[in-house]
N, C-alpha and C positions, 0 to 999 in steps of 0.2 A: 265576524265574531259571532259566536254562537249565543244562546237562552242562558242567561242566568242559572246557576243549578243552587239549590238551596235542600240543605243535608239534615233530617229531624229524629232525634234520637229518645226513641220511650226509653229512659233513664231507670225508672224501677224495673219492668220487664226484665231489658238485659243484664242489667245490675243480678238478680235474681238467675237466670240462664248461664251466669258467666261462673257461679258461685254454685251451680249444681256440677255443670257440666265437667266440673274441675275439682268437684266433691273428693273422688277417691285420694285424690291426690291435695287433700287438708294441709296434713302435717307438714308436707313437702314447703308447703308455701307458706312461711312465718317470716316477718321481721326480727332484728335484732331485739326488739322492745316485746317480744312475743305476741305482735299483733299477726291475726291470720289477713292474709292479701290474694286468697286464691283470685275471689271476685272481683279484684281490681286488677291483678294481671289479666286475668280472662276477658274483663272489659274493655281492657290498654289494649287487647289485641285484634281486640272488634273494631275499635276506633283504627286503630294503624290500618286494616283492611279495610274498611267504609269509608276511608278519609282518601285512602289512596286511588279509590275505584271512582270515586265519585267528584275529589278533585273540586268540593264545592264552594261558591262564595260566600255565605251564610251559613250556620251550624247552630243549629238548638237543640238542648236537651233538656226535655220534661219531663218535672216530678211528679209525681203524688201530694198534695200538701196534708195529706193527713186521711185518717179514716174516714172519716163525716165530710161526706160530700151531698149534692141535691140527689144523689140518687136512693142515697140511705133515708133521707126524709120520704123520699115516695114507696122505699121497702126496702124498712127496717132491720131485714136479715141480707141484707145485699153482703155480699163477700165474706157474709156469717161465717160459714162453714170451714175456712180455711185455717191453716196450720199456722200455730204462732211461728215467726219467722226466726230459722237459729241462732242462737246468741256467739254464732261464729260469723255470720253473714251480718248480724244486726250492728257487729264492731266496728266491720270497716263502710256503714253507710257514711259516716262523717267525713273519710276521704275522699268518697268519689267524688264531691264536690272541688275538694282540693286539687285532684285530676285533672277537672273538666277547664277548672282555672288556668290552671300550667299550661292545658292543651290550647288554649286560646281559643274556649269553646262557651259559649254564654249559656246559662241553668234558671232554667224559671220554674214555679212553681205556684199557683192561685187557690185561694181559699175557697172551699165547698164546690172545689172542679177536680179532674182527674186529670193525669198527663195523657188521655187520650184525647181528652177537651183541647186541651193547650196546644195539641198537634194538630187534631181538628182544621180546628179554625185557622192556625197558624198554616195549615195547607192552604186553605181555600185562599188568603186573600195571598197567597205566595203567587197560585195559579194566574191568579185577577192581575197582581204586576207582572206577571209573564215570566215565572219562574219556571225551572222544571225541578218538580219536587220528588224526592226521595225519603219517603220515613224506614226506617231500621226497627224491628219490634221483635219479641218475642210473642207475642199476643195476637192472634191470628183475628179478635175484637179491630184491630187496626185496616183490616183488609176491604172494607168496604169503604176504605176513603179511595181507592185505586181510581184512577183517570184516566184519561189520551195525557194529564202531563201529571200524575202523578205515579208511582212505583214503592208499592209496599216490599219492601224485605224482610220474610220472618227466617227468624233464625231456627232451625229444626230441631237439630241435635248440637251440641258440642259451640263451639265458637265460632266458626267456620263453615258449617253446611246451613245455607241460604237457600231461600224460593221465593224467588220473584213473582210476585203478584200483581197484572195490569186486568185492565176490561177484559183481554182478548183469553188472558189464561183463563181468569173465572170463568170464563163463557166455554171453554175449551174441557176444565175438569168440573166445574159444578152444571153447568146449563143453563147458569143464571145472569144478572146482572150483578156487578159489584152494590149498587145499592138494593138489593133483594136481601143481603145476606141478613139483614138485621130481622126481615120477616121469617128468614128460619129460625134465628137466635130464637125470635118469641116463640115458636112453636115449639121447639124441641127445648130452652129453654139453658139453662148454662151452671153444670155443674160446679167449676171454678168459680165463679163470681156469685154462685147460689143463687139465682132465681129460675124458678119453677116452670114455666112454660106449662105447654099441656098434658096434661096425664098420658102413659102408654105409647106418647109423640117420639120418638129418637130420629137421629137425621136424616134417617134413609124417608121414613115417610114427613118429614118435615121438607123435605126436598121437594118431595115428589110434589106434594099440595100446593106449594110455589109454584114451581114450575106451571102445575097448573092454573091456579088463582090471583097469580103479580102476585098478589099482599095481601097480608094478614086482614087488611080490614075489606078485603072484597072478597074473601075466601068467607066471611061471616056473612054479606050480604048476597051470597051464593047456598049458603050450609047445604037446602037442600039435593045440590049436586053431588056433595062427598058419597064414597060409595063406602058401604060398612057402617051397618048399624053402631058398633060400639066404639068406631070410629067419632062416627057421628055425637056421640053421647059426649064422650069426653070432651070433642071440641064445645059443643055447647055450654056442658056443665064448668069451662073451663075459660070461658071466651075472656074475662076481665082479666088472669092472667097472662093470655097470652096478647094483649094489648098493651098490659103494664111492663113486662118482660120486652117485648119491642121496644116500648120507649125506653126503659131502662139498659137496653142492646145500641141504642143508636148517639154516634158521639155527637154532641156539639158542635156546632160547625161559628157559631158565635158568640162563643164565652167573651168577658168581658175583659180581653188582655189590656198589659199597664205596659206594654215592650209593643216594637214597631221593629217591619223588618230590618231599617237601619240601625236597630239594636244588635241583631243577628250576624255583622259581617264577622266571617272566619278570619282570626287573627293569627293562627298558626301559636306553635309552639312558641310557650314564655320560657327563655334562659335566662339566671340561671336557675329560674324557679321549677321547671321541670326536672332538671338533672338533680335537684337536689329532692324532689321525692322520690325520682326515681334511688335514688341513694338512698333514703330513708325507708326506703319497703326491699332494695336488697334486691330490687329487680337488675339484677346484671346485664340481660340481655336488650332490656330497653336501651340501657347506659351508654352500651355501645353504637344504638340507632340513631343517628341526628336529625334525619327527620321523619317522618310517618310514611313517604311513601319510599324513603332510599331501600335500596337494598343490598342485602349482605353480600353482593356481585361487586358491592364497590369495594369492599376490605378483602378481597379473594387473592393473593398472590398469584402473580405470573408464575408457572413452573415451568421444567424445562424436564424430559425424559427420553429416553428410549427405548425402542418394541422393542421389544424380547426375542428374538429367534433362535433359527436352530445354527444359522451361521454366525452370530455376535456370544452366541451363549459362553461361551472361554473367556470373556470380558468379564464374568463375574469373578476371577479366583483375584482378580484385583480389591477384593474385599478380603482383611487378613485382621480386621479389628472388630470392628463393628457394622449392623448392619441392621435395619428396619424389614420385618416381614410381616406381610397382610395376607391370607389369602380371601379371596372377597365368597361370600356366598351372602345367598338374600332372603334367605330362610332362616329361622333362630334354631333351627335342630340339625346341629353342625354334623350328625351320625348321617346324616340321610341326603341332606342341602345341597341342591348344583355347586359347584364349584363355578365361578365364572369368572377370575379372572388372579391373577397376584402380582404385589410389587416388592421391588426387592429394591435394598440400595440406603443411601445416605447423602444429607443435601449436598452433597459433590457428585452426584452421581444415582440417578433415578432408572430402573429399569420395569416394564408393565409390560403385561400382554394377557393377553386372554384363549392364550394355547397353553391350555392344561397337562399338554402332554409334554408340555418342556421338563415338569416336575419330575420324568423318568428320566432327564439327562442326569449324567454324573457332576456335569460342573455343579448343576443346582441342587442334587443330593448330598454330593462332596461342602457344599456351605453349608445349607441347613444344619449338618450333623456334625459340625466341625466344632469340637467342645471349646477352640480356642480363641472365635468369635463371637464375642457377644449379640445376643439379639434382643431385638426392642420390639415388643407387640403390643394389641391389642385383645386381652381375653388369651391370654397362653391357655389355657385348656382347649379354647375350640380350636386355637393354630395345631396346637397338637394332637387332636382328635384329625381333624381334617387330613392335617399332610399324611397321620397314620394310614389312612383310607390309600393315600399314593405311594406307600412303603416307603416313608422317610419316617426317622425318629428326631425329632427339633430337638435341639442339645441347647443349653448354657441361654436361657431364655434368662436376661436381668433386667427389663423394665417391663413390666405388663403396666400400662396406662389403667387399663382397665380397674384392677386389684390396687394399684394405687392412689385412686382417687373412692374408689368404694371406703378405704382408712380415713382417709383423709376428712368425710364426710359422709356418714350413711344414709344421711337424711336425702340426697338431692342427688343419689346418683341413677348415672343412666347406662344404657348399654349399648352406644353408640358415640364413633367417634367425636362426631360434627359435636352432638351435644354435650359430651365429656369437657371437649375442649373450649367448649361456650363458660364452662362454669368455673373451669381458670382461667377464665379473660382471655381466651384466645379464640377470633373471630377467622380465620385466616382458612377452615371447611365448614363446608355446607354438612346441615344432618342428612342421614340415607333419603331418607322421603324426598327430600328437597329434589334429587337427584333420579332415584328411582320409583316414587308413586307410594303409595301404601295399599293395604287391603287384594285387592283383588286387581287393582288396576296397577301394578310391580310390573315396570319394566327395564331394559339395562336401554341407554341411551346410545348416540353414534360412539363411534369410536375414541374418537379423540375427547369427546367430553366423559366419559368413562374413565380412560386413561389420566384425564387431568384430575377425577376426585380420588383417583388413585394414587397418583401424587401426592393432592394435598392431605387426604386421612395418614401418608405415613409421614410427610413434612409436619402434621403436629403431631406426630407419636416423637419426632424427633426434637422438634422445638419445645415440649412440655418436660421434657425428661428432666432436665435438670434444674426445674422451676420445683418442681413436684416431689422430686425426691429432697427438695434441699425443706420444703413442707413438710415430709415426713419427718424429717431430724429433729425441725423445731418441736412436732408434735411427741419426738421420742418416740417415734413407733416405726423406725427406720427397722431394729431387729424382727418385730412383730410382721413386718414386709419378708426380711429377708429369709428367719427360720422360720416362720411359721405359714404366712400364707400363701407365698412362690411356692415352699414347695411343697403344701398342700395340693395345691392346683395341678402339680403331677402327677399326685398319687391322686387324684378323683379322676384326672383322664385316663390313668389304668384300670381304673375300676370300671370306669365307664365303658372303656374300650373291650375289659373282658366279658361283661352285661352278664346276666342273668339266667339261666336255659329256664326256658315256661312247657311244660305241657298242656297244648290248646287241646288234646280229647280232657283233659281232666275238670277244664272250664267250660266244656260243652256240656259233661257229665253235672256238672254242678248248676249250669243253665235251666238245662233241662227240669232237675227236678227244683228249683227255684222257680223256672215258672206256673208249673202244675200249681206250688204251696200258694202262688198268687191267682187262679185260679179257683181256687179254694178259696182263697181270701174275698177275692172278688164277689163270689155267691152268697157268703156270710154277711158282706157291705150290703150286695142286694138285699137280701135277707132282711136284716135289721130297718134298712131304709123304704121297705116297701115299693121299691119300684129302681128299676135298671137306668143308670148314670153313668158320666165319662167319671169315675172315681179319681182321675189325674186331672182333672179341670177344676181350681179352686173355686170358679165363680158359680158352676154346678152343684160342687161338694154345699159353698155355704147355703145355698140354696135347700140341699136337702138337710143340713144338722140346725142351720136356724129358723128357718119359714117350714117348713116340714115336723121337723120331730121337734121343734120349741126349746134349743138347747139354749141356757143363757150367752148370748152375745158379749164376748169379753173386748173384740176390739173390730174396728171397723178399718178399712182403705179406704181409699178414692174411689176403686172398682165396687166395693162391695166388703163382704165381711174376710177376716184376718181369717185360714187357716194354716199358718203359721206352727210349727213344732210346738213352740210353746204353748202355744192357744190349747192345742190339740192337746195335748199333755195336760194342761190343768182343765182341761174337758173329761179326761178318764174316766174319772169316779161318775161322772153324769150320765153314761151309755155304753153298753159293749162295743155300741160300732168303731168307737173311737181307737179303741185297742188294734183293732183287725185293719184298721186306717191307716195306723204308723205303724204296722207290720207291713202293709202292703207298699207301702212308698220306701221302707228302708230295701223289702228284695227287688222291689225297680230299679230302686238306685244302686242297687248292689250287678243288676242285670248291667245298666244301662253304662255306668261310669265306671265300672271297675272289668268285670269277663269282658265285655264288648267291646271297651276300650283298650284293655291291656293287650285282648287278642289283635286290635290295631295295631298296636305296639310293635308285633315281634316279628325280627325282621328273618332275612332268609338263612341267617345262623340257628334259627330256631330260640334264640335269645329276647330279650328286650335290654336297652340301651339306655337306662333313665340318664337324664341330666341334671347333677346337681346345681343350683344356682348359689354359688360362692358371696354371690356381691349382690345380695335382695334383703334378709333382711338386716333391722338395723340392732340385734342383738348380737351378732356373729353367727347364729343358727346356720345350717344348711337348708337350702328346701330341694326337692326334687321334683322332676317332672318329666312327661313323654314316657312313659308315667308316672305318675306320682307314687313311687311305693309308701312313700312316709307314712301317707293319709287312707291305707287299706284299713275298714273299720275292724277293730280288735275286740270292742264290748259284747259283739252278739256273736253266739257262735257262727252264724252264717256269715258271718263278713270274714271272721277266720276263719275257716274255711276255705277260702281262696287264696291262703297260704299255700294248698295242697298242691297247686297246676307250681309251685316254683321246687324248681328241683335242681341237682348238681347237673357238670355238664356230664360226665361218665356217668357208667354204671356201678362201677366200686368205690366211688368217692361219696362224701357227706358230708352237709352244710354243717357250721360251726358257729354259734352263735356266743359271745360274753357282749355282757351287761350290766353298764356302769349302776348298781345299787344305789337308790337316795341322792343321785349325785349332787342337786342342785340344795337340799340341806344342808349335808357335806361342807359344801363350800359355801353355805352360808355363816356355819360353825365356827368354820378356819377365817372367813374375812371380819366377822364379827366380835371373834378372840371367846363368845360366851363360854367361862367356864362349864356350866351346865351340861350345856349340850355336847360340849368337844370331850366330858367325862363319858357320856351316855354313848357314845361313838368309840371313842375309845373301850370300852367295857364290851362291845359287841352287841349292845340291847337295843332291842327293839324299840324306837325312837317317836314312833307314837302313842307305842303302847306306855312311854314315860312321858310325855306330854300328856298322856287324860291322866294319870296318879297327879302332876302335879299340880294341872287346871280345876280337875275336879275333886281335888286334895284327898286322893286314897292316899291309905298310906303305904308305905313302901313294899314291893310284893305284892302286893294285894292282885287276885288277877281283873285284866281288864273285861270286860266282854266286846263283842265284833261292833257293837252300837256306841260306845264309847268314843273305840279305837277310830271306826267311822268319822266321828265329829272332830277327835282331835289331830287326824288323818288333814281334815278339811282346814283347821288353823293353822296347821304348819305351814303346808302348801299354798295355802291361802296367805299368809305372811310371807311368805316368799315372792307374791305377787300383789305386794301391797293391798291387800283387800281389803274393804271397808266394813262394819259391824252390819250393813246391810247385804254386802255382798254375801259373806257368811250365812246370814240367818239365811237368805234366796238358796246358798247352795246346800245346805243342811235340815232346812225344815224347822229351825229352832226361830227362838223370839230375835226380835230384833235386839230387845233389853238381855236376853242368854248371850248373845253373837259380845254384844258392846263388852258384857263383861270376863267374856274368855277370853279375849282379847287382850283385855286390862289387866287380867290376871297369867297369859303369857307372857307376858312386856316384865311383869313382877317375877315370875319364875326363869328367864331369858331377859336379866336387863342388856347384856351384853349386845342384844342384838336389838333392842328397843336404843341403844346409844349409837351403832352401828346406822339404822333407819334414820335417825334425827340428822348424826355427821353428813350420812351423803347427801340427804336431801339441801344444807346449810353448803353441803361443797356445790350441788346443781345450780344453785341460787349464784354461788360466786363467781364460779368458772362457766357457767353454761353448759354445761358438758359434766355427763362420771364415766367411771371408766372399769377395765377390769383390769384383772390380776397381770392381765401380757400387754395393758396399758391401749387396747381396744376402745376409744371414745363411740357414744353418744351422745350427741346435741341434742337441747329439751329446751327450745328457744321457748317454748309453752307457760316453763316455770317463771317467766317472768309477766303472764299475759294476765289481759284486765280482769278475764272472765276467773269466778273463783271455779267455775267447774272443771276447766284449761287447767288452773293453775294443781288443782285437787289431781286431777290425772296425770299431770308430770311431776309431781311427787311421789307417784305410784311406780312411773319409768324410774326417777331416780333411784327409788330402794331396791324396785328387782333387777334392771339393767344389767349392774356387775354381777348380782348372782347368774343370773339365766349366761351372759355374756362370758363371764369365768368358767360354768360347765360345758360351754362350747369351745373355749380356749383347750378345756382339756381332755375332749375327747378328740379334736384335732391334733392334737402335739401328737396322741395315742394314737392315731390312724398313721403320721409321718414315721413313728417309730418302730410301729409294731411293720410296716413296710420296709423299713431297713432289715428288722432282724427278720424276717421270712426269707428275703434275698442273701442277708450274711450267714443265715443256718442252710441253705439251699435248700430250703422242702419246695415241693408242688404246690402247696395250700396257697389259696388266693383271697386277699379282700376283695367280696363283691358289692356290697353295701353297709352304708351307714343310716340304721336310721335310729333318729334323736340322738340317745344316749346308748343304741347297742351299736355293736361290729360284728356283721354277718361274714364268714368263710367259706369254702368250699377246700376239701381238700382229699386227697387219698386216704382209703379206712386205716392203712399202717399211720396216717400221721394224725389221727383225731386225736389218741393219747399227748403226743410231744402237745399237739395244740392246747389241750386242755389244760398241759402243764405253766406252758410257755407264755401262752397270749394274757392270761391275769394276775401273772409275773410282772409282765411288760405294763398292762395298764395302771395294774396298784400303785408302781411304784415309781410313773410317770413325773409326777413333780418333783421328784429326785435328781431324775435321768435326765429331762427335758432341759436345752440348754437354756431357752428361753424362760421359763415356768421356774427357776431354778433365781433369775434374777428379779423375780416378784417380790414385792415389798411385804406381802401378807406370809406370816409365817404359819405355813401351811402344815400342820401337825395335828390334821385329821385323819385319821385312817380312809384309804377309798377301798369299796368293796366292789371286787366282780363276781359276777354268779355265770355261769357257762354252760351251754347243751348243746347236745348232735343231735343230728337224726336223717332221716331219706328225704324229708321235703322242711319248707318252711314252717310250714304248721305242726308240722313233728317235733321242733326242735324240743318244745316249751309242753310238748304234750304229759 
């Protein structure tokens, strides 16, 4: 029988690390009671990893007990400097204890000590009973407890990526001893925890001085060996710092604990006390784990399949109903992505192989295209992106998993199988990683285990189908599936399919003199700043605009000084340089992310192939990407400009643009019912220029001027996306007391839509959830959360949601329709893009005319015609307006 192992958990640290690392993904992680749980998932899964690796008999996890510890007594600004902690993080401190409970994990915490103390000491006398100890930290402060029996693991990045820390490493990457490390603390000193250390010290030469003098205090009864005078200065004029800074670096090794290690034995999970937090945070995927170190190998069904070849392949025409297709690739840009393997079939009958060139037999072209077997997939746009690439065209695609779980819930979806099918309680595939690696280190496994997750990703395309769709019914948004975003998801894969034509001399042409004018710019930054700078390096930049030219300091970083757009911007009026600053980084970034990248882009059609993503966000929006055309800047002429390199695919044809006018007021109008505005709409007038007459009570006629029009511009829009009377004054220049009461006095000129604001926000609150006009939910689990500034911002989601989400309901319907009638009028003219609220075409010059006439025919009068849009409960009796241009390139159209 082996050493005792005893498992020691810095509790704040990772608490903290688990609660960044899982940051972007906030909103994602809400309870039903709209607590945020990112940080306690992120934690749950440190523990399930550190519990399973380590296997230990003992388990402590130490706190903080408070700010004021002995080290604040001996310097006062100890851990000054840091950031209040966010009141998304600070919500769920009170669980983790309730956690640590469930887990059968014991929580201490000692007055005027720190949870480094607590570990400390609780290392040493683990060692003394011949323990082998393991501490777990985010705090690399922990690292100098390392032993022959003890092992620090700090956690780096994310929840997951670990560095093991013993004598031999620190000896291996620093040069040092594990107990040195606290004599570099005090010299270089510690910007996190705020103390000073010695002037001009940083750790390269904080190292080096070790290395040579053991420790700080024999490095002072040495000084005269330091070599460098102003070396020399600082350390002297410096020495009580860096003495006090040590001791304040080095933990406790015998705090005064009230726990023994027989307090610490590892109890293992409490049931049913565990399952029931895990219920109450909505954590699904724990729900299903029973213990910390099992694994999802145990819930894995046995399948059963057969390879695919060229002498079995006539065994598929026994498929005459239904039938599951995957084709697998392991890249996200299904235009371009290997192809590595597909399954075909239904659980009666599984077939896999990873010879792509079966896709050119008839049997397997004759199914795929067979309108009178249903298919069941994964993401129907990429299936049919892909097999297009093998000259098959997928017919009668009627479950995409994918698109039916992005309705069902926009909040939490993903874009993989394994984890699709984790989040309707189906445990039965692994997610891709699991299987093939991620990042750089993707590879396809032997054969046979390949072929078995090819199995099971299409066993839960098949086992979900009817759990999911019978989901969608409850939700009524079964039609919203079937007419609207199936067969959306067709008409984007033609689009996508027919891409774009770019000409890359016309973005070399535009390179070229974009970089000259940077350049230029570049000299004038010299200029100004008196002396030659990495001008793309912020920690340079703040160097020269604040310790240089003395510009007022508005905000600080961690690094150093904020230059930041915003900074920069309200820097203007202070210096010319500042101008030539955010000129020079907008044609960088115009160089770098948009010609450079787009010219990646385009592939040997002379095209680009953007990908929309159908099921990202949670408004209905589209986004695009590979490239982003969405996001080509439009406000400076030089980012339009890069309009120019897109052009048709021929030489007699021309792009076709219409564009949904005001859409998202529009349908603010119609879902709000306000008289007011649905007259102003109806009359044809100009809808801002009759918001400033009635905010700033001209009277009727009276003209407005571009400065009025501007501000009442900014409330509309600005009410559309719930904006605050701060928000307003921020984006207009006016008071804050101006903002509050145009505000109050659009709500009085537009009660309709101040009644409208109030209903949804009172239906968010009851249902959890609003919705739009084609009955598209989002979840705003937020509106119920403790925080009022949570709760403040999902009352902002609830009032714009269905506007934004309704203007997307109806430029989709319009993209599905205005596709029918191209195909039922037969013209040439092609949809090549969507972006926001326009539809870009390409068509032959005889058919710009028909289009001109055609296509704002077809949009106007979309809620008429659209079968879905037709059963909306909002009686829609706004006029919509399209506006429409040709021209030879994109940037033409609008010229």
């Amino acid at each position: 029988m082996g050493a005792k192992k005893i498992l020691l958990i810095d509790g704040n640290s990772l608490f903290y690390k688990a609660f960044f690392a899982l940051y972007q993904s906030l909103d994602r992680f809400t309870n039903q009671a709209g607590l945020h749980t990112n940080a306690l998932y992120g934690f749950n899964r440190m523990l399930n990893d550190m519990l399973a690796r380590v296997q230990p008999d003992a388990v402590l996890a130490a706190f903080d007990a408070g700010q004021t510890t002995f080290r604040t007594k001996m310097y006062g600004d100890y851990k000054g400097g840091r950031d209040k902690m966010p009141e998304e993080l600070r919500e769920q401190f009170p669980y983790v204890m309730e956690l640590l409970q469930a887990r059968g994990i014991k929580t201490y915490e000692l007055d005027n000590f720190e949870a480094d103390d607590i570990i400390g000491t609780t290392a040493k006398q683990a060692e003394q009973a011949g323990y082998v100890v393991t501490v777990v930290t985010g705090d690399r402060d922990l690292t100098q407890l390392c032993s022959d029996l003890t092992t620090v693991k700090v956690s780096k990045k994310g929840v997951s990526d670990i560095e093991s820390y013993t004598p031999a490493y620190v000896e291996d990457t620093m040069g040092i001893k594990p107990e040195q490390i606290v004599d570099v603390k005090g010299l270089q000193g510690d910007t996190s925890d705020n103390y000073p250390g010695v002037e001009k010290v940083g750790p390269k030469t904080a190292l080096k001085l070790v290395k040579q003098f053991g420790t700080v205090e024999n490095l002072y009864q040495h000084i005269d060996q330091v070599s460098g005078k102003k070396l020399k200065e600082h350390l002297i004029h410096d020495q009580d710092q860096a003495l006090l800074s040590k001791q304040l670096a080095t933990i406790k090794r015998d705090a005064p604990l009230t726990i023994s290690l027989d307090d610490l034995q590892y109890q293992g999970d409490q049931e049913p006390e565990l399952q029931d937090f895990y219920q109450k945070m909505n954590f699904r995927t724990f729900l299903n784990e029973k213990t910390p170190a099992s694994s999802e190998v145990q819930t894995l069904p046995d399948v059963e399949y057969t390879v695919l070849t060229p002498t079995n392949v006539a065994e598929l025409d026994r498929f005459t109903d239904e039938v599951v297709v995957n084709v697998e690739m392991l890249a996200p840009n299904y235009h371009v992505a290997d192809q590595v393997g597909i399954v075909l079939g239904s659980p009666d009958h599984w077939y896999v192989t990873d010879d792509l060139t079966l896709l050119q037999n008839e049997h397997v072209k004759r199914l795929l295209e067979d309108q009178r077997v249903k298919k069941d997939v994964f993401d129907n746009k990429a299936q049919r992106v892909a097999l297009h690439r093998d000259g098959i065209e997928l017919r009668n695609v009627d479950f995409d998993m994918l698109l039916v779980s992005y309705l069902l819930n926009t909040l939490n979806n993903a874009d993989d199988v394994g984890e699709v099918a984790r989040q309707h309680d189906y445990q039965g595939v692994l997610p891709d990683q699991d299987v093939y690696g991620k990042g750089k280190s993707i590879k396809l496994p032997e054969a046979a285990e390949f072929y078995t997750h090819l199995t099971r990703k299409a066993l839960a395309i098949s086992s979900l189908k009817q759990q999911m769709f019978a989901d969608l019914v409850d939700h009524h948004q079964a039609d919203l599936y079937r007419e609207m975003e199936l067969p959306l998801s067709e008409v984007l894969a033609q689009m996508e399919i027919t891409g774009i034509k770019v000409d890359p001399d016309r973005l070399d042409e535009l390179k070229s003199k974009f970089q000259e004018r940077v350049s230029e710019l570049q000299q004038g930054i010299y200029q100004d700043a008196g002396q030659e700078f990495n001008v793309g390096s912020p920690k340079q930049l703040g160097e020269v605009l604040f310790e240089k030219l003395k510009l007022p300091v508005i905000k600080k970083t961690k690094t150093g000084y904020s230059t930041s757009v915003d900074v920069l911007e309200k820097l203007a009026p202070e210096h010319p340089i500042i101008e030539k600053i955010l000129a020079y980084r907008q044609l960088t970034k115009l160089i770098s992310t948009y010609i450079d990248g787009i010219k990646g882009d385009i592939l040997s059609d002379h095209k680009v192939h953007t990908r929309y993503l159908q099921t990202l966000t949670q408004t209905g929006r589209l986004s695009s990407v590979d490239p982003n055309l969405q996001n080509i800047p439009v406000r400076t002429e030089e980012g339009r400009k890069i309009r120019e390199a897109f052009v048709p695919s021929y030489p007699e044809w021309q792009l076709f643009s219409s564009d949904y006018s005001q859409i998202e007021l529009r349908v603010l109008a119609a879902i709000s019912g306000d008289q007011n505005m649905k007259t102003a709409f109806a009359n044809g007038e100009d809808i801002h220029a009759v918001t400033a007459r009635r905010i700033f009570e001209l009277p009727k006629g009276t003209p407005v001027d571009a400065n009025l029009r501007r501000q009442a511009k900014a409330v509309n829009f600005g009410i559309v996306y719930g904006i605050s009377s701060y928000g307003l004054a921020h984006n207009t220049g006016i008071s804050n007391a101006d903002a509050k009461r145009f505000i109050e006095k659009y709500f009085h000129e537009y009660p309709g839509v101040k009644e409208y604001m109030d209903g949804s926000v009172a239906f968010a609150k009851q249902h959890g959830y609003v919705e739009t006009i084609s009955k598209r939910r989002r979840y705003i689990p937020e509106i119920k959360s403790r925080s009022f500034h949570q709760r403040q911002f999902a009352e902002r989601i609830a009032m714009n949601s269905p506007i934004q989400g309704s203007a997307a309901d109806i430029i989709k319907a319009a993209m599905i329709r205005m596709n029918q009638v191209l195909e039922s009028e037969g013209l040439q003219a092609r949809m090549l893009l969507q972006i926001h609220d326009e539809l870009i075409f390409e068509a032959p010059n005889e058919e710009i005319e028909i289009l001109a006439n055609l296509v704002p025919k077809v949009m106007d009068s979309i809620m008429q015609t659209d079968p879905l849009l037709q059963k909306a409960a909002v009686n829609f009796d706004v006029p919509l307006k399209v506006e429409s241009h040709a021209g030879n390139n994109w940037y033409n159209i609008k010229k």
